[in-house]
C-alpha positions in Angstrom: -7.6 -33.4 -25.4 -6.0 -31.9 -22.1 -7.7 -28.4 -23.4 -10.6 -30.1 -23.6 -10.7 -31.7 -20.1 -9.6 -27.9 -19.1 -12.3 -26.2 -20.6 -14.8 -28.7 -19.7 -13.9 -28.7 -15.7 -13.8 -24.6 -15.8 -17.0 -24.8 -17.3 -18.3 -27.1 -14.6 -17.2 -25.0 -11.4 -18.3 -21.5 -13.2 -22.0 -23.5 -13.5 -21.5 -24.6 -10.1 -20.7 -21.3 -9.1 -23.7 -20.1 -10.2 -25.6 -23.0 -8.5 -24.4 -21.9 -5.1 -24.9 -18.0 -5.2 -28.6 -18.8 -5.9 -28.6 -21.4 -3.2 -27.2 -18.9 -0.9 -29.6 -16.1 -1.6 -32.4 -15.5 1.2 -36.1 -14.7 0.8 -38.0 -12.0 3.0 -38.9 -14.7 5.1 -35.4 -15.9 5.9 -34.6 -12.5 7.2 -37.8 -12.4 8.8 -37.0 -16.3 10.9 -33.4 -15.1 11.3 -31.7 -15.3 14.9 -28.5 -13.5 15.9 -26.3 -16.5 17.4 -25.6 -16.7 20.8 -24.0 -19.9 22.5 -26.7 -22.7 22.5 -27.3 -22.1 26.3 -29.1 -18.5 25.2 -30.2 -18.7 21.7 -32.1 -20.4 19.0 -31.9 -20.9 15.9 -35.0 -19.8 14.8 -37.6 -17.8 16.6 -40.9 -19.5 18.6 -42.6 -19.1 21.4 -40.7 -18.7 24.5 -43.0 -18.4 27.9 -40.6 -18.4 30.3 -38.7 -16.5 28.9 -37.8 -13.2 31.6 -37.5 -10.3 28.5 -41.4 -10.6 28.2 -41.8 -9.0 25.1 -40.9 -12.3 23.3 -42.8 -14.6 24.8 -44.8 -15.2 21.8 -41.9 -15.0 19.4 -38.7 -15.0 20.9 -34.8 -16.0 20.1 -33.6 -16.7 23.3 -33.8 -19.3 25.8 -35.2 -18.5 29.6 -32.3 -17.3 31.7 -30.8 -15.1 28.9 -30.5 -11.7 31.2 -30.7 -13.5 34.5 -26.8 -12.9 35.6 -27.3 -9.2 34.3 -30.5 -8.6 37.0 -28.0 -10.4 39.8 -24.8 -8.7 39.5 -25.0 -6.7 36.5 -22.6 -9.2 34.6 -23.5 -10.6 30.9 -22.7 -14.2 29.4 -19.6 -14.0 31.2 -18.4 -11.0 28.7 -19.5 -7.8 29.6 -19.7 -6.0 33.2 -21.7 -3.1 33.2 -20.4 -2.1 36.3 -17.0 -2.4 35.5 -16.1 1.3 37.0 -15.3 1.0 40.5 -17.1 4.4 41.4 -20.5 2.9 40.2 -20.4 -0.7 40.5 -24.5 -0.9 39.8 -26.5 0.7 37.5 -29.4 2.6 38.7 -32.8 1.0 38.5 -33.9 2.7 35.6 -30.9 2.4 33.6 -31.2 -1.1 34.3 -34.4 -1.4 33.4 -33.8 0.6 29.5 -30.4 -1.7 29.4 -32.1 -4.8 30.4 -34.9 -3.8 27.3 -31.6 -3.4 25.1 -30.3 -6.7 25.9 -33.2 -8.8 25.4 -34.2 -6.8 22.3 -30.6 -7.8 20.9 -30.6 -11.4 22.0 -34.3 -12.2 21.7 -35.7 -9.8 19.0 -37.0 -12.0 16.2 -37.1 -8.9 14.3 -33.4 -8.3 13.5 -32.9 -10.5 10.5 -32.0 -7.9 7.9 -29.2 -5.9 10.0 -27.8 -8.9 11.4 -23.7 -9.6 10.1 -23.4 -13.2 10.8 -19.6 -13.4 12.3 -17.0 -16.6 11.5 -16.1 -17.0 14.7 -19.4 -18.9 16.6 -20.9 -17.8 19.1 -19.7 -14.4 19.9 -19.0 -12.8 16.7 -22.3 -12.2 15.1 -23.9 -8.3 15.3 -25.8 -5.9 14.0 -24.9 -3.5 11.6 -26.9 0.3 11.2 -29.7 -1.2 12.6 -32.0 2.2 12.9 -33.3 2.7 16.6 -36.0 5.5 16.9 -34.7 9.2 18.5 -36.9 8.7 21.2 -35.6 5.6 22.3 -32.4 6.3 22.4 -33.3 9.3 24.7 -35.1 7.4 27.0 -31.8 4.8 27.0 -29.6 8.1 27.2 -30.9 9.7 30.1 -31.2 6.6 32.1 -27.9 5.7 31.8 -26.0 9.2 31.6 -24.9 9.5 35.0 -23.4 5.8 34.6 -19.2 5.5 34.5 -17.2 3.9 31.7 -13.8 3.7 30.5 -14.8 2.7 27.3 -16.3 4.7 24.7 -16.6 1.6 22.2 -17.5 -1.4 24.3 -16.5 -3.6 21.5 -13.0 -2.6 20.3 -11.9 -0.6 23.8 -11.8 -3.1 26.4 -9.0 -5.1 27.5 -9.8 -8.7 28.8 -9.1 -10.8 32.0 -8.5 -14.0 32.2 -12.6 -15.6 32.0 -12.9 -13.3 29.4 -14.6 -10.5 31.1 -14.0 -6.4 29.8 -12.1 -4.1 32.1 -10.5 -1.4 32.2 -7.2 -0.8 29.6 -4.3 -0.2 31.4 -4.3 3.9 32.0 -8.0 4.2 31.3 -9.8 6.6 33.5 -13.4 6.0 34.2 -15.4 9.0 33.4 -19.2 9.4 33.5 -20.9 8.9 30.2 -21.7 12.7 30.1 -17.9 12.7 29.7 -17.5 9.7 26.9 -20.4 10.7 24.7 -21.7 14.1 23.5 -25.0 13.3 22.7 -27.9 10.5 23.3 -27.2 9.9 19.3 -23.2 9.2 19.9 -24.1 7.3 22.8 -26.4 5.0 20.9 -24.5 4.7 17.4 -20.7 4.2 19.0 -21.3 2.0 22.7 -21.8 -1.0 20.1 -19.5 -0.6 17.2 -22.0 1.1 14.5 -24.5 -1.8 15.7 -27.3 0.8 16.0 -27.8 3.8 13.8 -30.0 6.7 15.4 -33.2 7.9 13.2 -36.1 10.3 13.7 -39.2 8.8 15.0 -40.7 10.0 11.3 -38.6 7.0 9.5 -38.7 3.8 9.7 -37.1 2.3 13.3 -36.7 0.2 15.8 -38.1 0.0 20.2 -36.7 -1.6 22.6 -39.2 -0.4 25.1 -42.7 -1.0 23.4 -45.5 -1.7 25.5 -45.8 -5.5 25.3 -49.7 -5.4 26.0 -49.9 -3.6 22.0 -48.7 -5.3 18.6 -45.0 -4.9 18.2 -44.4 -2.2 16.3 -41.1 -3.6 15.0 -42.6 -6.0 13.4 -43.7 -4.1 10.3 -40.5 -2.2 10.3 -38.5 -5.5 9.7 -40.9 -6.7 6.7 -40.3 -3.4 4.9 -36.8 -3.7 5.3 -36.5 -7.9 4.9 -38.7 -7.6 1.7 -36.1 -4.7 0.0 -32.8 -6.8 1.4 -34.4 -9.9 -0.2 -35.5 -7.5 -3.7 -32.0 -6.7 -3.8 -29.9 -9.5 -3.3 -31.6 -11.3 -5.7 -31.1 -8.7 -8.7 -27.4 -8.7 -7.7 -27.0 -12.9 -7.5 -29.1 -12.8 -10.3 -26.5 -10.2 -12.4 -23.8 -12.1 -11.0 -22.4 -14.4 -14.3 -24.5 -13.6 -17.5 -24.0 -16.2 -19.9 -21.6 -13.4 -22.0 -19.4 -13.8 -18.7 -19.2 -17.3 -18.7 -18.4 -17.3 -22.3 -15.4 -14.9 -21.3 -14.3 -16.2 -18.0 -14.2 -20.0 -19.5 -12.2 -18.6 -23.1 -9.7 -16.6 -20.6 -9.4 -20.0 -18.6 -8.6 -21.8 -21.7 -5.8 -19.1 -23.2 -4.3 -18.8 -20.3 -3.5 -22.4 -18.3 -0.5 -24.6 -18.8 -2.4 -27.4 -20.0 -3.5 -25.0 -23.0 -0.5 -23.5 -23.2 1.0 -26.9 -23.7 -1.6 -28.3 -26.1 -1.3 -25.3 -28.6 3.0 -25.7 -28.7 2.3 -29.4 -29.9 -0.3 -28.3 -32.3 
């Protein structure tokens, strides 16, 4: 009987198991209504209108709140995390470079198009990123050449720094600050390392992202997302779907039975 019981249970949770992987499983149109999280003062859980909002791109469709970038245009200075001026030979950014950083800022916190390259992190709010998410050549040399002259003493901005006490990145103790001509050797290394592998350079011929579109024409992102939400989607659900064939169940759950105590014990007595 307590073989029985055994069996029965194991059964149960291998059902269940399967139960939850297809629960978990997201459509093209999860990805596609998919926010990277941000603390609740600057993000949303889901993309919609935004007017106010100061990246002006998302107005119509964004995933941040108004006053996202505002502490950036005073000082330079991000969500209390990341000072871009952190190099005490260049303590602002020139205009333009603001201007291509401030586009890469609000396309990462307000982009509603992000969905299928996002890597949601455990640790809420700051953990979630992107991951290869493929940025056109030619906007990372627009980014690139804005921003060359810049100083740093990072090369990765996400595993280099060290931290002060509110949480802020400076320097590492014996860092030198260098000009980014100095930290990276190309617009392409400059793009695919500043964020941890968050961005993954492409010719314009392939599928990519902007950050600097023209917000007067249709976002070309959008159609760049589908494509890729629509394959991500395809292909998680083969895989959940390959996941426990009934032959696996059949072998998992006789395995279970052989091989517990309660069996074990059961089969001595019998």
């Amino acid at each position: 009987m307590a073989a029985t019981l055994t069996g029965i249970v194991c059964l149960a949770f291998l059902v269940l198991g399967q139960f939850v992987e297809t629960e978990a499983r997201l459509s093209a149109e999860d990805y596609l209504n998919m926010c990277i999280r941000l603390p609740n003062e600057y993000s949303k859980a889901r993309p919609s209108p935004e007017p106010d909002v100061e990246c002006i791109r998302y107005r119509d469709e964004s995933c941040c709140k108004p006053n996202m970038t505002t502490s950036f245009l005073e000082d330079h200075q991000w969500m209390n995390m990341t000072d871009y001026g952190h190099c005490p030979q260049k303590p602002r950014l020139s205009p333009e470079c603001e201007r291509l950083t401030h586009d890469e800022m609000c396309f990462f916190a307000c982009s509603p198009n992000s969905g299928p390259w996002i890597v949601r992190g455990k640790e809420y709010p700051y953990s979630d990123r992107y991951n290869q998410l493929p940025v056109c050549a030619s906007q990372c040399d627009k980014w690139w050449n804005a921003c060359k002259e810049e100083y740093t003493c990072h090369r990765n901005w996400f595993t280099d720094p060290a931290w002060d006490a509110n949480g802020m990145n400076i320097c590492p103790k014996d860092a030198v600050c260098k000009k980014y001509t100095e930290v990276y050797t190309s617009a392409a290394d400059f793009c695919n390392t500043i964020w941890d592998g968050g961005y993954h350079v492409v010719p314009d011929t392939e599928p990519c992202m902007e950050f600097s579109f023209d917000p007067a024409k249709p976002n070309p992102n959008v159609p760049v997302a589908r494509a890729a939400a629509e394959k991500k989607a395809a292909v998680s659900e083969a895989s959940s779907l390959k996941m426990y064939p009934p032959s696996g169940v059949f072998v998992l759950y006789t395995l279970f039975l052989l091989c517990t105590p309660s069996t074990l014990f059961y089969m001595k007595l019998h």
